[in-house]
C-alpha positions in Angstrom: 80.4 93.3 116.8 84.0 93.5 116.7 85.3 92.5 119.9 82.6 89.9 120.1 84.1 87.9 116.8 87.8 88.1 118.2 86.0 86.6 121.6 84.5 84.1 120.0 87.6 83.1 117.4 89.2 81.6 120.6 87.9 77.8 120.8 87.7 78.0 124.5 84.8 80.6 124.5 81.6 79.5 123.5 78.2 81.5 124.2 79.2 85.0 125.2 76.4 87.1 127.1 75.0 90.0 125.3 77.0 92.5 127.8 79.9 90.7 127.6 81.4 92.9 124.4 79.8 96.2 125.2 81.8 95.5 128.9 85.2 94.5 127.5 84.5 97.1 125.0 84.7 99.8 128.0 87.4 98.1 130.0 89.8 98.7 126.9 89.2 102.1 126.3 89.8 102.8 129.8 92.9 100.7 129.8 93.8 103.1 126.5 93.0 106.0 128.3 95.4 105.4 131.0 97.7 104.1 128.6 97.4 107.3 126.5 97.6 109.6 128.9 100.7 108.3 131.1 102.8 108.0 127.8 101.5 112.3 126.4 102.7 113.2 130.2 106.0 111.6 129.3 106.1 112.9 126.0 105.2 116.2 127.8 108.1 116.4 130.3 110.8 115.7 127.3 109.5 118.9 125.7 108.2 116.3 122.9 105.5 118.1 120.6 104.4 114.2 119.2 104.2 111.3 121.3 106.8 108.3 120.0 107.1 104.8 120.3 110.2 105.9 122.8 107.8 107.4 124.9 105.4 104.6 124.9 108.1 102.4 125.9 108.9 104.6 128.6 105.4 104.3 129.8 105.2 100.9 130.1 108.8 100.6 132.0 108.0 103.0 134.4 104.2 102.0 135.6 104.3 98.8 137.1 100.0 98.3 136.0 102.0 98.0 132.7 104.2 95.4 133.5 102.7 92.5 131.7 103.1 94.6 128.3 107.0 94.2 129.3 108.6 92.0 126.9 
């Protein structure tokens, strides 16, 4: 219900199909898992025991799937 009310809160979208949200709904945990997991292997390979925005950053930097998160 979530994902279809920020969906629909943009004026360009107007009906959204019923698998629409359950869809974009699995596309972004898959984009968080990937997200996740390259940022804990860097976190990993400093020795780090928590993951930090530093690490996060590095993430992004260093994966060019990431690059539109670049600011």
């Amino acid at each position: 219900a979530r994902i279809k009310k920020l969906m629909q809160a943009d004026e360009e979208v107007g009906k959204i199909a019923q698998a629409t949200p359950v869809l974009m709904a699995k596309a972004l945990e898959m984009f968080m898992v990937e997200l996740m997991k390259s940022t804990t292997d860097i976190a990993s390979a400093h020795g780090a025991k928590t993951v930090s925005a530093g690490h996060l950053r590095a993430s992004i930097m260093g994966n060019e799937k990431f690059d539109f998160l670049k600011d």
